[in-house]
C-alpha positions in Angstrom: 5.5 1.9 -2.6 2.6 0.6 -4.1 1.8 -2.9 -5.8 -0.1 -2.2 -8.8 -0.7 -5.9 -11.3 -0.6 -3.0 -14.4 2.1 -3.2 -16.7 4.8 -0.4 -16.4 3.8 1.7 -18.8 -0.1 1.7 -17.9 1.1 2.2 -14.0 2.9 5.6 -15.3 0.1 6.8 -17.5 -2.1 6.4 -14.6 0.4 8.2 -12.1 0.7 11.2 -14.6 -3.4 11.0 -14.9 -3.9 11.4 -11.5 -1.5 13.5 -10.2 0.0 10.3 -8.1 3.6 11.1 -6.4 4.0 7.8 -4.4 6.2 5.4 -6.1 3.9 2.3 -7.7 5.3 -1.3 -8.4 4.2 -2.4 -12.1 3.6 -6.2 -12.7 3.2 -7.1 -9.2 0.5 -9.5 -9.5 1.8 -11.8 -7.1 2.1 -9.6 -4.5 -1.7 -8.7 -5.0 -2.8 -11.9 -4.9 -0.4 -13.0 -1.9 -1.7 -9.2 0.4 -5.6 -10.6 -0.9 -5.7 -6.6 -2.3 -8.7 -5.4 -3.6 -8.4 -2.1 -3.8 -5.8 1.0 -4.7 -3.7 2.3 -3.1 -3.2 -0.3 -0.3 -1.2 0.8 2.3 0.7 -1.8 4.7 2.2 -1.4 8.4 4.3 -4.2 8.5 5.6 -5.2 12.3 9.7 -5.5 12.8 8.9 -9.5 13.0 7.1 -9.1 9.3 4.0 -9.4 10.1 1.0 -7.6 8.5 -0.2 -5.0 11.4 -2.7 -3.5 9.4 -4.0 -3.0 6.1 -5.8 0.1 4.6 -6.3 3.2 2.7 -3.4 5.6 3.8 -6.2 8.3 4.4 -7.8 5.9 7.0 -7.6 7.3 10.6 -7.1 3.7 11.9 -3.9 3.6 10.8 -2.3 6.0 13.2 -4.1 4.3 16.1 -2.4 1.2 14.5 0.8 3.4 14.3 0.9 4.0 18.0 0.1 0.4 18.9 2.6 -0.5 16.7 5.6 2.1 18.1 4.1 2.4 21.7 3.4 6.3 21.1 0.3 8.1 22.4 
């Protein structure tokens, strides 16, 4: 899911635009400000403790070398 600060009907006229099938979170300003996020989407990997593991675009090939730190896989 995605944090978006939009309201919920702006968040679903932009899903429907763009041809977005991930699921968004409307009027989550806080949580933008709380993650620092500058950009969308954001993704998270978020460790079993609750810590932030990495932060990113989903389409960032960091984030499976992040995924196999995270999980121990190769």
């Amino acid at each position: 899911m995605a944090p978006t600060p939009e309201a919920e009907e702006a968040a679903k006229k932009f899903k429907a635009k763009h041809g977005i099938e991930y699921a968004l979170l409307a009027g989550a300003e806080k949580t933008v400000k709380a993650y620092g996020i500058k950009g969308f989407p954001t993704m998270f990997l978020v460790g079993k403790d609750g810590k932030v593991l990495w932060s990113g675009h989903f389409e960032d090939a960091s984030l499976h070398t992040a995924i196999g730190a995270a999980t121990g896989a190769k």
